[in-house]
N, C-alpha and C positions, 0 to 999 in steps of 0.2 A: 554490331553497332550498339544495342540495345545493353551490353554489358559497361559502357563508359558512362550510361547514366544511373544507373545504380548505387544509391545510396548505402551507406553501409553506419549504422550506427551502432556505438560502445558504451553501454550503460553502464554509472556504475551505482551501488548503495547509494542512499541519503546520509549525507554526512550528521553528525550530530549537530551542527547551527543549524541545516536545512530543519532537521525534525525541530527544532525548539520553535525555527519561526513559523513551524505550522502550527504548532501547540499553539504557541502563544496568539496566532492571528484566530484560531478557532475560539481559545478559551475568552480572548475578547470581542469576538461574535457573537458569546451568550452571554455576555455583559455581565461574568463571572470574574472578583480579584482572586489572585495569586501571588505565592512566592515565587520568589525564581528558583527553590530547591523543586516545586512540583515539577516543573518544566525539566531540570534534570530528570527526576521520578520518571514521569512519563515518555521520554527518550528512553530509560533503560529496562522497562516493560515491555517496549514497544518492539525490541528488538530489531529494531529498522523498520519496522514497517508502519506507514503515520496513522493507516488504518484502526489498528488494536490502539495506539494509544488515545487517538481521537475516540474513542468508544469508550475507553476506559473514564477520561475523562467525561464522558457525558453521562457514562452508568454511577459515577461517585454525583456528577451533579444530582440526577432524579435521586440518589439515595440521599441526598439533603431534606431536611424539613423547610427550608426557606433557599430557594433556587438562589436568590444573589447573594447568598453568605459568601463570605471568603474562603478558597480553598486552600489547604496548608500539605507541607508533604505527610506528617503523619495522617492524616484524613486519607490520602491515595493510599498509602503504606496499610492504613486498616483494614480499608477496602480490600486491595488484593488479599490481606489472609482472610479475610470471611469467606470471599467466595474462590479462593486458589487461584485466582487471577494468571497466574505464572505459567501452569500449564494449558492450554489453549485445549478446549473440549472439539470432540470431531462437529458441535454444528457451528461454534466460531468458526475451523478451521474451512470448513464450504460456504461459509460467509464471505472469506476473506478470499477464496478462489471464485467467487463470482465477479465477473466484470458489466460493469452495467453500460447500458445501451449507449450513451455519451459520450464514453470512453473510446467502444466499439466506433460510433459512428466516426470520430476523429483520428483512430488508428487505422481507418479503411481509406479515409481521406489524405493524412500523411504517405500512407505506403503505397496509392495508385491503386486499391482494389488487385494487389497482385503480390506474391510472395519475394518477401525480401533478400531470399538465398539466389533464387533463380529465374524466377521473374514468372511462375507458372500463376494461373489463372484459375486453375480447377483446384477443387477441395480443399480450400483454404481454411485455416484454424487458427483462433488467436492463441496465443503462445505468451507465456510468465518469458521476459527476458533471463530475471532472477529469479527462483520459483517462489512460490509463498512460503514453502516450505523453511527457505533458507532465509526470509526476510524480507524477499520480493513485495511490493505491493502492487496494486492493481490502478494504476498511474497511466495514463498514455504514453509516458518517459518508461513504463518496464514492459510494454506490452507487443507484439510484433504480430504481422501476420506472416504465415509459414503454409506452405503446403503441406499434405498429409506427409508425401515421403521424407520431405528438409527436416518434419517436426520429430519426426520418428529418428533420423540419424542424430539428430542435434539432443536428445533422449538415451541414446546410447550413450554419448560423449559425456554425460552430467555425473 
């Protein structure tokens, strides 16, 4: 019985408009102007993930002399060659595989505190829907709980 309420969800990447209007709702959070070529920029950094480009954007902002200058796409374009922005060093990359406690707390809440393959209860682990590796971000939309054994089959399959 317990198998016909079982949720089954299909994630997929953030499309490119989706990343723009987090860009843009972020970079007007920090009551930062832009072009709309940055907002391309930071989509194609970003590699799907809204994470790295929201950083990026906030690491070119603090490298500003004046926080509410306007930001241009050569200014992000400079940025990344100063500091090789394009390859993702291993402590970004455990940055970016951390999921933080609110996430956690709303994905235990979504998925009933039980694994979404089978419905186990024990030795549960949050699980990258899409990995980080491949662009995944750490979103409650990519994130699942899994039991040990579903995470480990679902691990071979990738």
């Amino acid at each position: 019985m317990r198998d016909l309420f079982v949720c089954r969800y299909q994630f997929a990447p953030y499309s490119k408009s989706e990343l723009r209007q987090i860009f843009a709702t972020t970079l007007q959070a920090l009551k930062v102007t832009y072009d709309d070529a940055v907002l391309d920029v930071l989509t194609e950094v970003s590699n799907g993930n809204p994470g790295r480009g929201v950083r990026l954007a906030r690491q070119v902002i603090r490298s500003l002399r004046d926080p509410t200058t306007h930001i241009s796409e050569s200014m992000i374009e400079e940025y990344c060659q100063l500091t090789s922005h394009d390859a993702p060093t291993t402590e970004t990359t455990e940055m970016d595989r951390r999921i933080s406690d609110a996430v956690k707390r709303e994905v235990w809440r979504r998925d009933g505190g039980k694994c979404v393959r089978c419905s186990s209860r024990e030795n549960l682990e949050f699980d990258h829907v899409i990995p980080v590796s491949k662009g995944g971000s750490n979103t409650v939309r990519n994130i699942e709980l899994l039991c040990e054994a579903c995470n480990r089959k679902k691990h071979d399959s990738i």
